[in-house]
N, C-alpha and C positions, 0 to 999 in steps of 0.2 A: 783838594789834592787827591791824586789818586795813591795808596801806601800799599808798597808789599810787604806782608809780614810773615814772620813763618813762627811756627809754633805757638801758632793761636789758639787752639784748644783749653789750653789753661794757663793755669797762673797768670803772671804779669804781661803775657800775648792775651788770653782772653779780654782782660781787664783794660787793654789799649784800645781793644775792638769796643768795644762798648764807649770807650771814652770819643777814640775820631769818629762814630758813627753820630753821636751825637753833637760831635760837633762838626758834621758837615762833612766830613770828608767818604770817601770809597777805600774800602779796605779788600785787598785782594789776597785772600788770605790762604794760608795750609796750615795742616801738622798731620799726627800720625794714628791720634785716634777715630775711627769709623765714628761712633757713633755721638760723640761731642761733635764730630764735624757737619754732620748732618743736623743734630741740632741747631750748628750756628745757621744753614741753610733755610730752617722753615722760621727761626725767627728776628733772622733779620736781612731783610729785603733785598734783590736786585739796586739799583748795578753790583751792590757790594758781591764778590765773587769767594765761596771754600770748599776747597778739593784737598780729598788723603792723599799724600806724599810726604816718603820722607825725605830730605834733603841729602843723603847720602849715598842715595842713588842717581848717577851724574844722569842716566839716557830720561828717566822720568821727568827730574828737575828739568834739564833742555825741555822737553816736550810741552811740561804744564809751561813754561813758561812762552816759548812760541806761540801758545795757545793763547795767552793772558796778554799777550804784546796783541796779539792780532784781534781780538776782542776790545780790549782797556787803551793800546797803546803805550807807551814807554814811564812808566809810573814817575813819579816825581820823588818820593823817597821809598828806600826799598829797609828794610829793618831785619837785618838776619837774628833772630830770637831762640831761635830753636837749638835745646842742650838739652842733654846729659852728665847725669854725675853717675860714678860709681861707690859701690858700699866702702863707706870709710874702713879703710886699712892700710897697715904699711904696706910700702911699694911692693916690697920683694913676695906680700900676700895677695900681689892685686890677681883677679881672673885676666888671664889676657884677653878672652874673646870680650867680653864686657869693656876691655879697655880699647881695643882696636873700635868696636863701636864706637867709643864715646869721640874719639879723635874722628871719625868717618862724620857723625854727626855736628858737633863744635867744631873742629879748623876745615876737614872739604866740604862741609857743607854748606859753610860761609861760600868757598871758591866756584861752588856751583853754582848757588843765585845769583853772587857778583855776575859770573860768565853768562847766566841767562840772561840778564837784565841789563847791565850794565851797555852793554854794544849800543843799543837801540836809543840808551841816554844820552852816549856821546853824541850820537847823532842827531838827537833833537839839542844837544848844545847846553841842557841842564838837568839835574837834578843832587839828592844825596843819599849816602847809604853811609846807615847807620849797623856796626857791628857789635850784637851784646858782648862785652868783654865781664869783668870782676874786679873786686877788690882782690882777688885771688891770682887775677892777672898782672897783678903789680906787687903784691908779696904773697906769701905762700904759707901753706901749714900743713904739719905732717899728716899724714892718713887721707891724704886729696890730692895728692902726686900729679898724679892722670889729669883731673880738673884744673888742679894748677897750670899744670906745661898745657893745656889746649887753650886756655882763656888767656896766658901770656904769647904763643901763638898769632890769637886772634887778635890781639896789640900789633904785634911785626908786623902781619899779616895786611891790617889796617892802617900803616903807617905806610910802608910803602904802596899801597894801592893808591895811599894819597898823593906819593910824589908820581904816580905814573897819572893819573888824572889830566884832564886839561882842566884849565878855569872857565866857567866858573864850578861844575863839578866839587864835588869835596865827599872825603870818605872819612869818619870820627868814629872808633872804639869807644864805645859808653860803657862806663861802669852804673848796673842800676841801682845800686845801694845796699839796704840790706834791707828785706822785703821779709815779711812770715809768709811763705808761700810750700809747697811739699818740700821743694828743694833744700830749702834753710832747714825744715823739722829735720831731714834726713841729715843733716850734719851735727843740726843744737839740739833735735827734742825739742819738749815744751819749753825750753828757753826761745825757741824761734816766736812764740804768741807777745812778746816782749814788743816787737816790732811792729810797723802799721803792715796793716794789709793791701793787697793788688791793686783794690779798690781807689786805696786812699792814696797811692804812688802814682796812679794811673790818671791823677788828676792833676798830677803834678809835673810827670814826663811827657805825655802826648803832648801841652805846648810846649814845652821845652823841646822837643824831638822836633815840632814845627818849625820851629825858629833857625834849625840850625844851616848853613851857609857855611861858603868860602871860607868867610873869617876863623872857620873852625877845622878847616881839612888839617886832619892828620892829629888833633890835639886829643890825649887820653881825659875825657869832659866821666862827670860824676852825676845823675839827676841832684842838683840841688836840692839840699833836705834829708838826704836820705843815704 
C-alpha cells in the first residue's frame, strides 16, 4: 500500500512509519520538524517519501501533494495524524493565538490533505482516509476546551465526508486510545508512563488501520486495546 501520513516526526506517526515500513508498505510522509524529518530521510529508504510541511498551510499542502500524486500516484490510505494541544487551562484562560493554531492544524488540516488527496482517489475508484479523532472527541474535560471542540470537529467532519464519498471509498474517525506519548504527559504528567508506548500501539493500529474498508465508512472505530 502506498500510506499518507502526516505528523510523522514523532509519537504515534513516527511509530506507524516504522511499523508499515516493515511491513511492506510506502509511507509518504510529513510533519513540522526539520530535523526529525531529515532523519527519517537518510534512514529509511526510497520510494518511502518525508518532506516539512505543516498542514495548515492550504497552498503548501496542495503543492506537496500534486507533487506526491505525480511521483507515488493516488495513495491508498491517507492518515491525517498531525495535532496540537494547547496548555491545559480553562477556556476563558486559553491564548487565542495558540488556539486558532490548534484548530488551523486539527480540523483545516484534515480539510486540506482530504482536498489534496482525496480527488485523485475518487478517480482511481478506491481507497481510505483515516482521521485521528480522541476519546476527547466523544467526551470532553475541563482545561482542553480547544482539543475538545477540534477532535469532536474531526468526528462531523469525518462523518459526513463519509456520506459524500462514493463506494467503495470510506472515510473513519479513529480514536487511538490512550498512548504515553508527550501529548498525554502534557495533560497527565508521570501518570501518562502508566500506559503502553507508540511502540507497542503501533503494532497494533497499523493492521488494524490496514484492514479497514467500506464496511467501516463513517463509524467512530477505537484501536482495539487501547
Amino acid at each position: 500500500m502506498k500510506i499518507v501520513l502526516t505528523g510523522c516526526t514523532k509519537g504515534l506517526g513516527r511509530a506507524l512509519v516504522d511499523e508499515f515500513v516493515v511491513l511492506g508498505h510506502t509511507v509518504i510522509g510529513c510533519g513540522r520538524n526539520p530535523e526529525a524529518t531529515l532523519d527519517l530521510r537518510f534512514s529509511i529508504p526510497a520510494p518511502n517519501t518525508f518532506d516539512v510541511l505543516d498542514v495548515a498551510e492550504a497552498k503548501k499542502v496542495e503543492l506537496w501533494a500534486e507533487r506526491m500524486l505525480t511521483v507515488h500516484g493516488a495513495p491508498d490510505l491517507v492518515i491525517n495524524n498531525a495535532g496540537l494541544l494547547t496548555t491545559p487551562a480553562p477556556l476563558w484562560k486559553q491564548d487565542a493565538a495558540a488556539v486558532a493554531k490548534l484548530f488551523q492544524v486539527n480540523l483545516t488540516g484534515v480539510m486540506h490533505v482530504v482536498q489534496g488527496f482525496v480527488p485523485a482517489m475518487i478517480e482511481r475508484g478506491s481507497g481510505v482516509v483515516v482521521n485521528l479523532s480522541s476519546g476527547w472527541g466523544r467526551s470532553v474535560s475541563g482545561e482542553f476546551a480547544p482539543y475538545c471542540a477540534s477532535k469532536w470537529g474531526v468526528e462531523g467532519l469525518t462523518k459526513a465526508l463519509a456520506e459524500e464519498l462514493p463506494a467503495p471509498l470510506a472515510a473513519v474517525p479513529l480514536s487511538p486510545g490512550v498512548i504515553d506519548t508527550a501529548m498525554l504527559r502534557q495533560c497527565y504528567a508521570d501518570g501518562a508512563g502508566d500506559y503502553p508506548g507508540p511502540a507497542a500501539w503501533a503494532k497494533v493500529a497499523a493492521p488494524f488501520l490496514l484492514q479497514l474498508g467500506r464496511k467501516d465508512n463513517g463509524q467512530s472505530l477505537t484501536v482495539p486495546g487501547f
